[in-house]
C-alpha positions, 0 to 999 in steps of 0.5 A: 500500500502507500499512503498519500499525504496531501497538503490540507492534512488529509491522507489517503491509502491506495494499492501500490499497483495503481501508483505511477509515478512521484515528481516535482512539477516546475513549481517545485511542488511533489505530484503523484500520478495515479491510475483512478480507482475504476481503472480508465485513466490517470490522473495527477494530484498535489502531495506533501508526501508519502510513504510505503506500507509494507504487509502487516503494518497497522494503518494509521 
C-alpha cells in the first residue's frame, strides 16, 4: 500500500499497483500520478508526501 499525504492534512491509502509515478512539477511542488480507482485513466494530484506500507503494518 502507500499512503498519500496531501497538503490540507488529509491522507489517503491506495494499492501500490495503481501508483505511477512521484515528481516535482516546475513549481517545485511533489505530484503523484495515479491510475483512478475504476481503472480508465490517470490522473495527477498535489502531495506533501508519502510513504510505503509494507504487509502487516497497522494503518494509521
Amino acid at each position: 500500500m502507500i499512503k498519500y499525504l496531501y497538503p490540507n492534512g488529509d491522507w489517503c491509502y491506495r494499492a501500490l499497483h495503481t501508483a505511477h509515478a512521484v515528481y516535482h512539477d516546475e513549481d517545485g511542488k511533489l505530484i503523484a500520478r495515479a491510475e483512478k480507482p475504476d481503472g480508465s485513466a490517470l490522473y495527477e494530484f498535489e502531495i506533501v508526501g508519502f510513504e510505503l506500507i509494507e504487509p502487516g503494518q497497522v494503518y494509521t
